[in-house]
C-alpha positions, -999 to 999 in steps of 0.1 A, spaced: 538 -573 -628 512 -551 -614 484 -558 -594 456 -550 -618 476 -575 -643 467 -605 -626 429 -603 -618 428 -642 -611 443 -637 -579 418 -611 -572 387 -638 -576 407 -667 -556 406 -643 -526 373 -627 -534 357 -667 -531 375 -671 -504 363 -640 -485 324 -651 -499 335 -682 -474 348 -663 -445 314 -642 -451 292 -673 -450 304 -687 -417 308 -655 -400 273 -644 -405 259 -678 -395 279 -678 -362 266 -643 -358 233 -650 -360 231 -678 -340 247 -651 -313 221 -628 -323 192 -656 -318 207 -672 -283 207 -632 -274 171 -628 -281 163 -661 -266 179 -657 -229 169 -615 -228 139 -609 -250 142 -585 -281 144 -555 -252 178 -568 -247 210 -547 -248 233 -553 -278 260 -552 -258 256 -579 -245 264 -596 -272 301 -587 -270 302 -616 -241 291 -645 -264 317 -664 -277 299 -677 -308 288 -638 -321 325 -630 -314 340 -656 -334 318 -647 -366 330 -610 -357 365 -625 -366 354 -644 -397 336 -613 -412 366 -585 -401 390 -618 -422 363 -612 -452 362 -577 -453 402 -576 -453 403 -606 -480 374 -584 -499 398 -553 -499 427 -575 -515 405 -586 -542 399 -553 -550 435 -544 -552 436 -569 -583 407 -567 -601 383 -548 -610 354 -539 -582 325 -552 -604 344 -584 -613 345 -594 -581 324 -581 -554 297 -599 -570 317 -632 -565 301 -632 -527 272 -645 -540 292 -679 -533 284 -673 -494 246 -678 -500 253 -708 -515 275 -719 -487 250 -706 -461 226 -727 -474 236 -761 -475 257 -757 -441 223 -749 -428 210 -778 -443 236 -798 -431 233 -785 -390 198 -792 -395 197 -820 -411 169 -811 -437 169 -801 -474 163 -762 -482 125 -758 -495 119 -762 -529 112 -724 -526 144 -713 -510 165 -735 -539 143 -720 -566 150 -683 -549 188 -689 -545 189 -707 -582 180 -671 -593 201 -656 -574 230 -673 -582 218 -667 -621 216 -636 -621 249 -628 -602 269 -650 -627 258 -632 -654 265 -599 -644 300 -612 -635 302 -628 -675 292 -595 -683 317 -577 -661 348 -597 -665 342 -591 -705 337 -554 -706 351 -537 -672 386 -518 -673 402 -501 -638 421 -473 -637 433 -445 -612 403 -422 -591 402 -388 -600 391 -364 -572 358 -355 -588 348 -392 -588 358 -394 -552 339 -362 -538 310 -376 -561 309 -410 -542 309 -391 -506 281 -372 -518 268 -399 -528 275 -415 -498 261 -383 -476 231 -387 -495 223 -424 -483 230 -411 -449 203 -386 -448 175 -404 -468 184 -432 -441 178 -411 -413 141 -399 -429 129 -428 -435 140 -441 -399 122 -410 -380 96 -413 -402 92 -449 -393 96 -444 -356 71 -469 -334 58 -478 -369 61 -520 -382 87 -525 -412 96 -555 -433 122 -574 -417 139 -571 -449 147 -535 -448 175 -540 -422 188 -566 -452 186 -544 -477 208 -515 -457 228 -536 -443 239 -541 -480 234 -512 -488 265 -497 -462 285 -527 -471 286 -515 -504 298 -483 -498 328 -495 -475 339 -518 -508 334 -487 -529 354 -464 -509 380 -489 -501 382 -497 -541 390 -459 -546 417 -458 -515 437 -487 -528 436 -478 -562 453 -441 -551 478 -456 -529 488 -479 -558 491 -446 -577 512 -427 -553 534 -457 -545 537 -457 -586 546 -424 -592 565 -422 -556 544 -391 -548 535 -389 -505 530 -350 -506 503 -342 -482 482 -321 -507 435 -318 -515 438 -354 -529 455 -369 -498 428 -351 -477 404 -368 -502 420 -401 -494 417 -391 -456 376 -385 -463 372 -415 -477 389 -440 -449 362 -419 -429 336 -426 -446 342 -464 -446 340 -461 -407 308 -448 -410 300 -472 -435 314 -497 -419 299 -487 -384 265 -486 -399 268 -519 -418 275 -537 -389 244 -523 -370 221 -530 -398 233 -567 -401 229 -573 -364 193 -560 -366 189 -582 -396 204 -611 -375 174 -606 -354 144 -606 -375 158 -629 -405 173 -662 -413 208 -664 -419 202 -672 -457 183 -639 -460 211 -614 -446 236 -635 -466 213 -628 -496 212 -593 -488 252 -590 -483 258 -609 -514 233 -596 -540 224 -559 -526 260 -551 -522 275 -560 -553 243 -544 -571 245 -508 -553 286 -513 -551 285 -520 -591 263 -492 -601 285 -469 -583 316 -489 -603 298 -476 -635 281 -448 -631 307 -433 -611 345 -453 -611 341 -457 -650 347 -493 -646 324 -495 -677 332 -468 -695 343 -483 -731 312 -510 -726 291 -511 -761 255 -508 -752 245 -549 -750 268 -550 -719 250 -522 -702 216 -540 -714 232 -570 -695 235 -555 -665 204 -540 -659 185 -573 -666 213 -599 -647 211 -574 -616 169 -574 -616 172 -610 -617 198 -615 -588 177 -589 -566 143 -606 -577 159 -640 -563 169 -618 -529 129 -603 -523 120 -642 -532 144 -656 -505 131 -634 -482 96 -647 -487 105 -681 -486 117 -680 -455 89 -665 -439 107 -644 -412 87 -633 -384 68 -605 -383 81 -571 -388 93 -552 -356 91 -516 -352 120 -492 -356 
């Protein structure tokens, strides 16, 4: 039995990463918050290293990422890296539960939409989607793909130097990185299952590929984690749950198809779903984000 064959396993321990997920970023942002709250936002972000609450979320979220990875290794990357989705659910009501109030009306409708839109791209994907071994075309594609981000990243952030920005944009790349480390890790697994397959360890241009990529999720990775701490700051933990669980999956998907060929035999309905499930589960993300009314945008 291989891994690919048994794709249930791969959504029992993608759920169960969604859950590591969801408790590590709350204890994270509380760290982030108390931060703020004894230093002012001038404060150094190292000094979050000495809180013991930021520090455990650190360990829940490095337990998700490594859960994440082994749900790739047995199903398909767009089956289940939308499947974190269940963390914004989670997030939610154990908010509700520390503080002792219902969600708004608002933040239920928002997450309701979410949720919607997540689960049908998932239908969708589970239906369709088909894995099979990276070719070294598709990998250099997603580092340039990958460089690409980089760059239009570091525009817009010199651009926006001393400038206001929506609290959500540190969300939205914060999602945006995460997806890439799940990408790159999907195409690293799937090419050590290949060589353990075919018994082949020669040190040869696809190894070195293989070699690029595990770079590039550091720098992912790296950036990801910045991005989410900024988030942390300027957001309510629902809202960079949102963003982890629903701008993640969407950017790590679209690379799955446009680029992985995880939907390569898909008839034309299927693509049709996508497109419409995955502007419905961001939709829900932009409307979280109002509901919540964060505070006002800081400046780069």
């Amino acid at each position: 039995m291989t891994p690919a064959s048994i794709p249930l396993l791969g959504i029992a321990l993608a759920i169960v990463s969604a859950a590591a997920l969801a408790i590590g970023n709350l204890l994270q942002g509380r760290g982030v918050q108390d931060m703020l709250a004894r230093n002012g936002r001038g404060s150094k972000p190292l000094s979050l290293v000495r809180s013991r609450v930021w520090l455990a979320g650190a360990v829940l979220l490095g337990v998700a990422i490594l859960l994440q990875m082994g749900s790739l290794a047995f199903a398909p990357l767009m089956v289940v890296q939308p499947l974190g989705v269940t963390a914004l659910v989670l997030t939610t009501v154990i908010t509700a539960v520390i503080a002792k109030r219902m969600p708004s009306a608002a933040v239920i409708r928002a997450i309701v939409v979410c949720v919607i839109g997540v689960a049908a791209f998932v239908t969708v994907a589970a239906l369709v989607s088909t894995q099979h071994a990276i070719t070294d075309v598709q990998l250099i594609a997603v580092l340039v793909v990958l460089g690409c981000v980089l760059l239009a990243t570091g525009i817009v952030l010199v651009a926006g130097r001393g400038r206001p920005v929506p609290a959500v944009l540190w969300v939205l790349l914060g999602g945006v990185y995460s997806a890439f480390v799940a990408t790159l890790g999907k195409t690293v697994i799937l090419r050590i299952q290949t060589a353990l397959t075919g018994r082949d360890f020669s040190f040869d241009a696809t190894n070195l590929l293989t070699i690029g990529c595990i770079v590039g999720i550091g720098v992912a990775g790296a950036l990801s984690v910045y991005f989410v701490q900024r988030a942390h700051a300027s957001n309510r933990p629902e809202v960079v749950v949102a963003g982890l669980t629903v701008v993640d999956p969407t950017v790590a998907v679209i690379l799955g198809i446009t680029i992985l060929g995880e939907a390569s035999t898909a008839p034309a309905w299927a693509m049709v779903g996508f497109v419409v499930a995955g502007g419905v589960a961001m939709a829900g993300v932009f409307a979280l984000s109002r509901a919540e009314r964060p505070p006002a945008g800081e400046t780069v």
